[in-house]
VOGU-3710 file (C-alpha; in Angstrom, 3 decimals, decimal comma):
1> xxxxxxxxxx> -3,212/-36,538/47,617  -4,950/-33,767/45,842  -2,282/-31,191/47,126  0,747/-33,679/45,377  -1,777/-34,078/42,357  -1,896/-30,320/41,679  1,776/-29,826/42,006  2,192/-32,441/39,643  -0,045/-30,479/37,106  2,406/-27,219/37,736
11> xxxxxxxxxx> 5,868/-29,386/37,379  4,614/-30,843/33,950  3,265/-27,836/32,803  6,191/-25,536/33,757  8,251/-28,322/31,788  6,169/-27,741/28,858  6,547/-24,073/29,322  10,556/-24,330/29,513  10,562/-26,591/25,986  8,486/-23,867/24,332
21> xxxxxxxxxx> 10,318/-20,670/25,722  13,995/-22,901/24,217  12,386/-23,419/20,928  11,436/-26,739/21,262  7,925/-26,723/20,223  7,435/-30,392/19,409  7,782/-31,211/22,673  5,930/-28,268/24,307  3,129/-29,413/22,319  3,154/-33,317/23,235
31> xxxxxxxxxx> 3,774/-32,223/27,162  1,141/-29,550/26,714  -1,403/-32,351/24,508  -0,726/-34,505/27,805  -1,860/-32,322/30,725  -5,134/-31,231/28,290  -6,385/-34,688/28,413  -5,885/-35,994/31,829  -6,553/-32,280/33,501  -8,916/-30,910/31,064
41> xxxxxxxxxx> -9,558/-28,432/33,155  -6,354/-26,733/33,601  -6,148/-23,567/31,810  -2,535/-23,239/31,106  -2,314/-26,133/28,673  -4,648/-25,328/26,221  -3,442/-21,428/26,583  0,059/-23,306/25,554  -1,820/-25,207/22,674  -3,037/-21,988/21,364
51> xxxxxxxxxx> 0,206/-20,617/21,394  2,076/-23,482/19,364  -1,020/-22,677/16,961  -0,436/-18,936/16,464  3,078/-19,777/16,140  2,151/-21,381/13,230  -0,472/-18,998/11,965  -3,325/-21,639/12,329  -5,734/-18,904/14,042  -8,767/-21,677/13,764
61> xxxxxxxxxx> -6,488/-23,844/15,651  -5,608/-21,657/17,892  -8,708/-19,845/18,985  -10,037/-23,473/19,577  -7,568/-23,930/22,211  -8,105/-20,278/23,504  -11,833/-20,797/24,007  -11,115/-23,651/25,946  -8,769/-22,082/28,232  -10,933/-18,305/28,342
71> xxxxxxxxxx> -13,955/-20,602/29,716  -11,745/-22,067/32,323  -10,464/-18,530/33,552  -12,415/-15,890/32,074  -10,580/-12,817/33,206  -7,228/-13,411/32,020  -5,872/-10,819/29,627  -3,224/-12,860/28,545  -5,621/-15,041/27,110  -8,140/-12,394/25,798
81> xxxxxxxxxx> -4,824/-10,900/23,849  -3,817/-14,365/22,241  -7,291/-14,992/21,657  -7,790/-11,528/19,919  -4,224/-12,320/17,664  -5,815/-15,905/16,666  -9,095/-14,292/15,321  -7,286/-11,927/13,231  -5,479/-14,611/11,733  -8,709/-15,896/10,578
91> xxxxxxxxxx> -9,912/-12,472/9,310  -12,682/-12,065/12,063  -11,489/-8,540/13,166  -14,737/-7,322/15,221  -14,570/-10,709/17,258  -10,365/-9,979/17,524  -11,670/-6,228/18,927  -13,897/-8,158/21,402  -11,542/-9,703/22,784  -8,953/-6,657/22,965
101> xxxxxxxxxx> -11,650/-4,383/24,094  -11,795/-7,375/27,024  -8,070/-6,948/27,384  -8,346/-3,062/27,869  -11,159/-3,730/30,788  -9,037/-5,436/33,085  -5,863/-3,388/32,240  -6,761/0,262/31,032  -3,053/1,159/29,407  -1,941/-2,463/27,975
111> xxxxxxxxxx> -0,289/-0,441/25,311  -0,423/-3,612/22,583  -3,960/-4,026/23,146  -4,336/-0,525/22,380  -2,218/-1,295/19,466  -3,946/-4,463/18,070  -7,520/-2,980/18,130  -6,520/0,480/16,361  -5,433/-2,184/13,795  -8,653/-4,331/14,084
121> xxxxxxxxxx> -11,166/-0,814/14,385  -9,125/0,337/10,682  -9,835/-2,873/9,017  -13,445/-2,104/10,485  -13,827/0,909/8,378  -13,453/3,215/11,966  -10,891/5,381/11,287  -11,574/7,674/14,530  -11,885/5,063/17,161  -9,203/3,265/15,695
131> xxxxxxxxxx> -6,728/6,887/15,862  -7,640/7,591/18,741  -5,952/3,947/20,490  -3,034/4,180/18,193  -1,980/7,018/19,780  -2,802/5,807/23,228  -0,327/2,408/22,439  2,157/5,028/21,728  1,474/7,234/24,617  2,067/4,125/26,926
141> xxxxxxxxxx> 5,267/2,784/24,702  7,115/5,282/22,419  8,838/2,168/21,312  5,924/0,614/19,741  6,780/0,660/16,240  3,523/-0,918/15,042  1,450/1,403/16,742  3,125/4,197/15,136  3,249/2,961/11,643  -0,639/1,925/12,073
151> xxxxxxxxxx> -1,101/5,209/13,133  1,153/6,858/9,827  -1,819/4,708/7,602  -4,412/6,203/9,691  -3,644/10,005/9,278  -2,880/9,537/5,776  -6,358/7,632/5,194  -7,945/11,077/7,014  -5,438/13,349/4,583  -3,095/14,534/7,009
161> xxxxxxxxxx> 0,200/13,278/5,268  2,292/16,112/7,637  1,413/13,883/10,402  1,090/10,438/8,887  5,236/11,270/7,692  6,080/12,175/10,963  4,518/9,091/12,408  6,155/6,534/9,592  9,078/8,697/10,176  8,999/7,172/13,924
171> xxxxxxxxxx> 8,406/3,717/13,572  11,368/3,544/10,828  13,584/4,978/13,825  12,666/2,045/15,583  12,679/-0,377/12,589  14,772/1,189/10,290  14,348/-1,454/7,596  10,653/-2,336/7,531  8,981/-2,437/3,804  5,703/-1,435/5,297
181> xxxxxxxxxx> 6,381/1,375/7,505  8,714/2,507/4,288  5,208/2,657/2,066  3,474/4,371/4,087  5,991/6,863/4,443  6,710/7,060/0,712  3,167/7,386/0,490  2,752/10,471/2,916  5,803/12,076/0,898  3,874/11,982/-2,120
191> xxxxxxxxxx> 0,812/12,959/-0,921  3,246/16,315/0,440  4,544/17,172/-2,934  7,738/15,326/-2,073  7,559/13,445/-5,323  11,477/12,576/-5,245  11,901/11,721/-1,688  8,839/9,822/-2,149  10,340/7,725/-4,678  13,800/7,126/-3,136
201> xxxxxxxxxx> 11,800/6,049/0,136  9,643/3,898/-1,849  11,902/2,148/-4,118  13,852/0,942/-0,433  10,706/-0,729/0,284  10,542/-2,412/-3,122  13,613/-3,588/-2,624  13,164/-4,975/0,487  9,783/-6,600/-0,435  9,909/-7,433/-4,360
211> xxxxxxxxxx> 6,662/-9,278/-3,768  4,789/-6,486/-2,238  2,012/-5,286/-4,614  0,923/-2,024/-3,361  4,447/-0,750/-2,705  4,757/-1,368/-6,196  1,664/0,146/-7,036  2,499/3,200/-4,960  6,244/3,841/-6,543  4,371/3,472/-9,561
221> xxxxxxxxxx> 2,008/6,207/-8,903  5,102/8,735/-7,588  6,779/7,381/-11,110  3,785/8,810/-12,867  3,175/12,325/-10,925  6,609/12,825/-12,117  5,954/12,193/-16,061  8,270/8,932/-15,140  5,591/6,888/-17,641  7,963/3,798/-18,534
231> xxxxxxxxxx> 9,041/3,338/-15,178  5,422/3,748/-13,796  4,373/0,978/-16,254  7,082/-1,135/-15,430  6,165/-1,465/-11,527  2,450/-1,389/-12,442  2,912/-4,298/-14,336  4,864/-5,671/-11,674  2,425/-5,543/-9,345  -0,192/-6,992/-10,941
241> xxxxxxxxxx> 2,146/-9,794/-11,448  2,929/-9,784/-8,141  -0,775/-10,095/-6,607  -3,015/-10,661/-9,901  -6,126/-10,226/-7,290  -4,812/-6,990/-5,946  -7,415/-4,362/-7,312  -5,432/-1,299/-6,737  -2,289/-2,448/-8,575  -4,709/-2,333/-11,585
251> xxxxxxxxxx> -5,883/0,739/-11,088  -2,587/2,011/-11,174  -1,793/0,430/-14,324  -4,896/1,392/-15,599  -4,145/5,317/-14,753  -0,658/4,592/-16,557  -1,995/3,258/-19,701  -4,750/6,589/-19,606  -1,547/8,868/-19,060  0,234/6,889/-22,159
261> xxxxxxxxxx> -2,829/7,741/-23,967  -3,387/3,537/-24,470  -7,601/3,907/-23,455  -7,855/0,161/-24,728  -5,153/-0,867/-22,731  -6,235/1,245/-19,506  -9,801/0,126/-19,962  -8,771/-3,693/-19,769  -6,884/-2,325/-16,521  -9,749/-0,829/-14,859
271> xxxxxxxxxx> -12,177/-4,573/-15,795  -9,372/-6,207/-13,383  -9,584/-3,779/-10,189  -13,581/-3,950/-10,694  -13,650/-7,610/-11,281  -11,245/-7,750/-8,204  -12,812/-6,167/-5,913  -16,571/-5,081/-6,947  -16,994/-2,514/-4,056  -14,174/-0,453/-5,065
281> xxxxxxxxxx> -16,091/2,479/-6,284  -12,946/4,609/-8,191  -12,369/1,603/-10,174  -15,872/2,257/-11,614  -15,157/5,665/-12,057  -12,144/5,240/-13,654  -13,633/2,871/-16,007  -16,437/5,141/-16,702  -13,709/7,922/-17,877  -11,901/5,110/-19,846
291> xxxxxxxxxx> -14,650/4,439/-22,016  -16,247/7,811/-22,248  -12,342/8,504/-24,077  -12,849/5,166/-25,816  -16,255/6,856/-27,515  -18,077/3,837/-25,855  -21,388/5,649/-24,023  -23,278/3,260/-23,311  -20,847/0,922/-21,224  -19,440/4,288/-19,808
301> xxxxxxxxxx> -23,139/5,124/-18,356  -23,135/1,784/-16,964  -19,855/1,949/-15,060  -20,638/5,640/-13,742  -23,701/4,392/-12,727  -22,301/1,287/-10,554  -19,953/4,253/-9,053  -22,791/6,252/-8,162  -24,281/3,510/-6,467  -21,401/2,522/-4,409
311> xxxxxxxxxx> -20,728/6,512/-3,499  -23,806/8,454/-3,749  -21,903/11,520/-2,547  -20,020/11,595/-5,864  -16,325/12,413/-4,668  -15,023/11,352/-7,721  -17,598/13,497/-10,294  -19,394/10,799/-12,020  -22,321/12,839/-12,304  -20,176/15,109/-14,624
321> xxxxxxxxxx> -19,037/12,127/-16,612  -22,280/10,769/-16,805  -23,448/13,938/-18,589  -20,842/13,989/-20,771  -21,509/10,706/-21,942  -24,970/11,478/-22,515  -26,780/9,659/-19,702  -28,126/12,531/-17,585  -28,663/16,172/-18,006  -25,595/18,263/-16,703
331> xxxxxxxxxx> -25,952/19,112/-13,222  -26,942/22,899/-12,149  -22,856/22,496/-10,341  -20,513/20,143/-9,560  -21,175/17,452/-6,823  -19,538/19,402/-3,237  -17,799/16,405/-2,499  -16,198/16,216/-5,536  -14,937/19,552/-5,382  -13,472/19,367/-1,651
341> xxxxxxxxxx> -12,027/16,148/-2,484  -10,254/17,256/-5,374  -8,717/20,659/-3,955  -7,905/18,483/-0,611  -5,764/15,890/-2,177  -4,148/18,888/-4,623  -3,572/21,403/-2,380  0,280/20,334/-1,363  0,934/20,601/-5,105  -1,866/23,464/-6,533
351> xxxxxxxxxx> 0,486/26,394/-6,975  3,296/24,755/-8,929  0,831/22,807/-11,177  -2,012/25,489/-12,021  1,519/28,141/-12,255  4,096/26,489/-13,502  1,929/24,045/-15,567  -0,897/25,477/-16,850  0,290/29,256/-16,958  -2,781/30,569/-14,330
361> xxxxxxxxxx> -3,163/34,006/-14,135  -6,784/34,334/-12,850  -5,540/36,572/-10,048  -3,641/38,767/-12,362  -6,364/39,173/-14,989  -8,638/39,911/-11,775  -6,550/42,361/-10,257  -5,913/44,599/-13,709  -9,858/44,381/-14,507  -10,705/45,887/-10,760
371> xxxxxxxxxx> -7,904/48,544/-11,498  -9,300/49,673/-14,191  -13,025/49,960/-12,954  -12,169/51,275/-9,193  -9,216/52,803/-9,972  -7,257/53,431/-6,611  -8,994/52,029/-3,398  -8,004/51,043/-0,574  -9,424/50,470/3,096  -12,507/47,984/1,673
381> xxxxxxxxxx> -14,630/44,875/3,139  -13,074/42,214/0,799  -13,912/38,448/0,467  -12,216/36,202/-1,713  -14,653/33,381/-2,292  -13,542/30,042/-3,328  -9,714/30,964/-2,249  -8,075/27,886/-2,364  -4,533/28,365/-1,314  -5,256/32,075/-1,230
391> xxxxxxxxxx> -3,254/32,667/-5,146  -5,302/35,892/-5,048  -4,560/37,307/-1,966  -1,601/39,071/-2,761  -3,875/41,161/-5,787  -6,822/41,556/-3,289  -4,903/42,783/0,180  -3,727/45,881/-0,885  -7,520/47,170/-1,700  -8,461/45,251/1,552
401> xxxxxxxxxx> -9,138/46,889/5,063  -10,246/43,715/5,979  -9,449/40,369/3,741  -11,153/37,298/4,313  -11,716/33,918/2,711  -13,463/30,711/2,132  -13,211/27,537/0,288  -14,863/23,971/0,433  -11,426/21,944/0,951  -9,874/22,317/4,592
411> xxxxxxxxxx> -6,712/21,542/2,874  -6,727/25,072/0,932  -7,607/26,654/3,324  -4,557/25,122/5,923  -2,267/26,462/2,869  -3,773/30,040/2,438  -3,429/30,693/5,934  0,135/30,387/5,560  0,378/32,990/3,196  -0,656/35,289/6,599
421> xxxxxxxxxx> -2,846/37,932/4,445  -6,365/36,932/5,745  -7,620/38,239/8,815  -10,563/35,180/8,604  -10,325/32,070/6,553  -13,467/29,596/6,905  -14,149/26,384/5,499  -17,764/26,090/3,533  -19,690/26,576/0,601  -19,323/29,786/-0,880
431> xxxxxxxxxx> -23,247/30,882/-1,276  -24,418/29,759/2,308  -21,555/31,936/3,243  -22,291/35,268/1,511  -25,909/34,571/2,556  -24,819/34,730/5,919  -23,022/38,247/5,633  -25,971/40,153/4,673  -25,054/43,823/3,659  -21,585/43,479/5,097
441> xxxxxxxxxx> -19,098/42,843/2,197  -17,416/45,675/-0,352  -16,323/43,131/-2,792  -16,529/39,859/-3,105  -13,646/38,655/-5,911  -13,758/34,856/-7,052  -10,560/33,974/-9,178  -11,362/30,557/-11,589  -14,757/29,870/-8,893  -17,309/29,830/-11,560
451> xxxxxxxxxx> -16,256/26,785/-13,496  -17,679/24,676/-11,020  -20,711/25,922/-11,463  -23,168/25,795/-14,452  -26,236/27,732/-13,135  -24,889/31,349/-12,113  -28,207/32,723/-10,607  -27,604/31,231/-6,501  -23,924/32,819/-6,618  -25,258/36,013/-8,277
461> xxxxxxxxxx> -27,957/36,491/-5,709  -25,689/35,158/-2,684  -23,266/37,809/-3,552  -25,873/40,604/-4,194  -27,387/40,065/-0,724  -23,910/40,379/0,881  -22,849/43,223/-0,744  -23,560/46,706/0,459  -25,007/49,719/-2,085  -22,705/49,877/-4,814
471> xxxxxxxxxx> -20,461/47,248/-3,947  -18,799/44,816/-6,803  -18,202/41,241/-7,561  -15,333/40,589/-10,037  -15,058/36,945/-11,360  -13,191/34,979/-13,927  -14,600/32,179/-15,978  -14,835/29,965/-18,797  -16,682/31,366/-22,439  -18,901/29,120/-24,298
481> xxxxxxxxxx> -20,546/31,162/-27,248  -22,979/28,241/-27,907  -25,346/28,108/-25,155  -26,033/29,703/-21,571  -23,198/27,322/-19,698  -22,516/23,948/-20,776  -20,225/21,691/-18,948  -16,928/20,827/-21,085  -14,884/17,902/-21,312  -12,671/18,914/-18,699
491> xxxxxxxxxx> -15,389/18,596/-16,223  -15,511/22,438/-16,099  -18,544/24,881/-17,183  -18,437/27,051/-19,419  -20,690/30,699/-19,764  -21,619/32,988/-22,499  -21,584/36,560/-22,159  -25,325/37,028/-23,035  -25,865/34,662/-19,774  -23,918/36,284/-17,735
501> xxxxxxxxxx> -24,999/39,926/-18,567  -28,643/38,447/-18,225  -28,491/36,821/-15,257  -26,303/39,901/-13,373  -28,942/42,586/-14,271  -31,618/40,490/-12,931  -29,588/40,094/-9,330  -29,293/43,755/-9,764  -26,244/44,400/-10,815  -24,381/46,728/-13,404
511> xxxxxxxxxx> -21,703/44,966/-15,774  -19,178/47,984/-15,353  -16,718/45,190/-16,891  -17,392/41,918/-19,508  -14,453/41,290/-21,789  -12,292/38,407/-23,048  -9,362/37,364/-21,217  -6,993/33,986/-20,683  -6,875/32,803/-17,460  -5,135/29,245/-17,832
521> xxxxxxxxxx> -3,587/26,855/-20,603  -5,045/23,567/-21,215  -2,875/20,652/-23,205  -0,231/23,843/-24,101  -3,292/26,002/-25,338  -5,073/29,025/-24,176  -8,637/28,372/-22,162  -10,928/30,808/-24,229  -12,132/32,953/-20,603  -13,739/35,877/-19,752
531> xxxxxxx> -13,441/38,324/-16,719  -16,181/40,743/-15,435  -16,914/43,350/-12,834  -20,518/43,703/-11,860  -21,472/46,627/-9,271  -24,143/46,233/-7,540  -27,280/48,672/-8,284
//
C-alpha cells in the first residue's frame, strides 16, 4: 500500500510540475495546494508553491513555502537558490547570501549562485567579496550577462571605469538591449573622459527605460560635464519626476542649478536628496557649498557638520568649507582623502581641463625659474613630488639622471606612468616620502603642490632632510599679501612671500629665487602665484 501511496504522490506532483513548466500556473498551484495538505511532508510541493510565489514577486510568500520545503530536505541547492531569490525580493539580502553561501557548499562552481551573492554582498556594502564571485559566475559561464554587468557596477564603484567598460561592454554582447547594463556602461565612459560616447550610450538606455531615474540622472550629469546645461536640467528634472524619492536624481539637479548659477534653486535640490535619503553624506556636502554661495553660514555649518559626521575622513573637503563659512579655524592642509579622491576621479580628464581650460603652466614657469638659477645641468637625483599625471615630467627629465615621482591618487599616478619618463612612481603622501629618502635627492620640484597645504614648515623640513648639501626645491604656489597662508574660496591656500622666505631660512635653506608668476586662470582670470627656488644651506 505504502509503495502505490508514494507513487501516487510522484504522478500528482509530476502533473503539477507539467502544468507549471506549459504556463499553466493556476492549475500548478491548485495540484501543488493539494499534495501540501494531504502529504505535508513532501518537499516538492511546497518547493512548487514557492515557485508560483516568486513568479509573482511575492518573496514573503514564497520564502514561506521554501522554509517549509528546506526543513523537509535540508541539502537541496535548488531550494537554498529559490529560497535565496525570495529573500531578496523582500529586501533581506544577508539572509538571501545565507542561503547562496549554502548553495555554493554543496556545489563549489554553481555559477548563478556565484552570481546572486556578488549581487547580495554589493547591496551589503562589500565591494571585495562581492568582486571577487562576480568574476567567478563569469569564470564558470561567459554567458552570464548579469554577472558581468554586476561586475561593470562593481569596478566602477572601486574607480576602475577601464575595466567596469569592458565588463558592461560584455554583458551588452550578450544582451544587446538592456537599459541597465547600458548605464553602467555610459557611466564608465564618462568616468573615462568619453563624455560623447557616454552620452550616445546613455541616452539608448533612456530610451529604452523612460522611467528609469538614475539613467536619467546619469545622462544628465554627462549633459553637464559637457556645458550641455539645458539639456542636463531637462533630464534632472525628469528624474526627479520619475522617482520623487530617488536622492541622487536631486543631487544632480541640484549640481545643475549650482552650474546655472540658480544657488536658491540648487539649495531646494540638495533639501530633497538629504530629506531622501539622510545617510547620503555628499548631499550634505553639497548643501553645505549651496548655502555657503547663498551667504547663509550658519545653516551651511550645520549641513557640513552632518557631512562630517556621516564621513569623518572628509573625501569631499567639508572641513575646508566649514572654515570658509566661519565655523572652524582653517586646517594646517587639506583633509588626504579629499585630495586622493579628487585627483582619482579627475585624472582621465586632468590634462585637457587644467590645459586647455584653465591655461596651467606650473611646469613651464618651473622649468624657466630652475634655468635660470642652475643654468645647464644635467645627470641629477630628481623627484617630482605631488606629480599627478606627471605634466612636469617632460621640464624635469632632461636635468634628471634619475626621475622619480609620487602623488596621493593611484589614479595619477596609473596616468604618469604612461608618459614612460619615471624610472619610480609611488603612491603616498609627499612628506612621509621625502622623510624616507634621507640625504638622497638633488631636487625635489613640486608644480601647483603647495595649494593644498596651508602650513609650509612639514614640507619645508621633509624636503630639507632629503636633500643632499646644496641641493634645491623649486615650487609654485598661490600669493596672498594679507596674511602667512589663508585658505581661499576655491578651497586652495594661499602664501605670502614674507612666509615663505621665513619659513625656508629656518629649514635652512637659501631663496636663490622668489618672484611673481601665473601659473593658472580661474573664471577667465589670472591666479595671482608665485614661484621660488630655495637651495639648501
Amino acid at each position: 500500500m505504502s509503495g502505490h501511496k508514494e507513487k501516487s504522490v510522484a504522478e500528482a506532483f509530476a502533473e503539477a510540475m507539467n502544468a507549471y513548466q506549459n504556463g499553466n500556473g493556476a492549475e500548478a498551484r491548485r495540484l501543488a495546494k493539494r499534495i501540501a495538505d494531504h502529504h505535508p511532508t513532501f518537499g516538492g510541493a511546497h518547493y512548487l508553491l514557492g515557485l508560483l510565489s516568486l513568479d509573482r514577486a511575492q518573496g514573503k510568500q514564497a520564502a514561506g513555502h521554501l522554509a517549509k520545503a528546506i526543513t523537509i530536505t535540508p541539502r537541496q541547492p535548488v531550494l537554498h537558490m529559490a529560497m535565496g531569490r525570495a529573500l531578496e525580493l523582500t529586501g533581506d539580502n544577508a539572509e538571501a547570501c545565507l542561503h547562496f553561501r549554502t548553495v555554493l557548499g554543496l556545489m563549489p562552481h554553481h555559477a548563478e549562485a556565484h552570481a546572486r551573492l556578488g549581487n547580495g554582498l554589493r547591496l551589503l556594502g562589500k565591494r571585495d567579496e562581492a568582486m571577487a564571485h562576480c568574476r567567478e559566475a563569469v569564470a564558470q559561464d561567459p554567458a552570464h550577462a548579469d554577472a558581468w554587468n554586476s561586475l561593470a557596477g562593481l569596478l566602477q564603484e572601486s574607480g576602475r571605469p577601464a575595466e567596469a567598460a569592458e565588463a558592461a561592454r560584455k554583458a551588452l554582447a550578450l544582451r544587446p538591449d538592456w537599459p541597465a547594463a547600458l548605464n553602467n556602461y555610459g557611466v564608465a565612459l564618462k568616468e573615462l573622459g568619453r563624455l560623447t560616447e557616454a552620452a550616445v550610450i546613455l541616452e539608448g538606455a533612456v530610451d529604452l527605460r523612460p522611467s528609469h531615474a538614475g539613467a536619467r540622472a546619469n545622462l544628465a550629469a554627462v549633459y553637464r560635464a559637457l556645458d550641455r546645461l539645458a539639456d542636463a536640467r531637462s533630464q534632472a528634472e525628469a528624474a526627479t519626476r520619475a522617482d520623487p524619492r530617488h536622492a541622487e536624481s536631486w543631487m544632480e539637479l541640484g549640481l545643475v542649478r549650482q552650474a546655472l548659477k540658480h544657488s536658491d534653486g540648487a539649495a531646494a535640490a540638495f533639501e530633497r536628496a538629504v530629506a531622501a535619503k539622510p545617510d547620503l553624506a555628499k548631499a550634505w556636502f553639497c548643501l553645505g557649498e549651496a548655502r555657503r554661495q547663498q551667504n547663509k553660514p550658519d545653516l551651511a555649518r550645520k549641513a557640513y557638520g552632518r557631512y562630517l559626521a556621516l564621513d569623518p575622513a572628509d573625501h569631499c573637503g567639508a572641513a575646508l568649507g566649514l572654515a570658509l563659512a566661519g565655523g572652524a579655524n582653517a586646517p594646517a592642509k587639506a583633509p588626504e582623502a579629499y585630495v586622493r579622491e579628487l585627483f582619482d576621479d579627475y585624472a582621465e580628464r586632468f590634462d585637457d581641463s587644467l590645459v586647455g581650460k584653465l591655461e596651467y603652466r606650473a611646469p613651464t614657469v618651473l622649468g624657466q625659474a630652475l634655468a635660470e638659477v642652475l643654468g645647464p645641468v644635467s645627470g641629477l637625483e630628481v623627484v617630482d613630488i605631488g606629480c599627478g599625471t606627471g605634466l612636469a615630467a617632460p621640464v624635469l627629465k632632461p636635468l634628471a639622471g634619475r626621475l622619480d615621482g609620487v602623488d596621493l591618487s593611484p589614479a595619477m599616478i596609473a596616468k604618469a606612468a604612461e608618459r614612460g619618463l619615471y624610472d619610480h612612481l609611488e603612491t603616498g603622501d609627499v612628506v612621509a616620502y621625502l622623510e624616507s629618502r634621507p640625504g638622497s635627492v638633488d631636487l625635489v620640484a613640486a608644480a601647483d603642490v603647495l595649494v593644498y597645504l596651508g602650513d609650509l614648515e612639514p614640507i619645508f623640513a621633509a624636503a630639507a632632510k632629503a636633500l643632499r648639501d646644496g641641493g634645491t626645491l623649486a615650487f609654485t604656489a598661490e600669493r596672498n599679501d594679507d596674511r602667512a597662508w589663508v585658505l581661499g574660496p576655491t578651497q586652495r591656500y594661499a602664501h605670502s612671500v614674507p612666509y615663505i622666505r621665513a619659513h625656508a631660512e629656518a629649514a635652512g635653506f637659501t631663496v636663490a629665487l622668489l618672484e611673481d608668476a601665473v601659473t593658472r586662470h580661474e573664471a577667465g582670470h589670472p591666479v595671482p602665484g608665485l614661484v621660488a627656488v630655495l637651495r639648501k644651506r
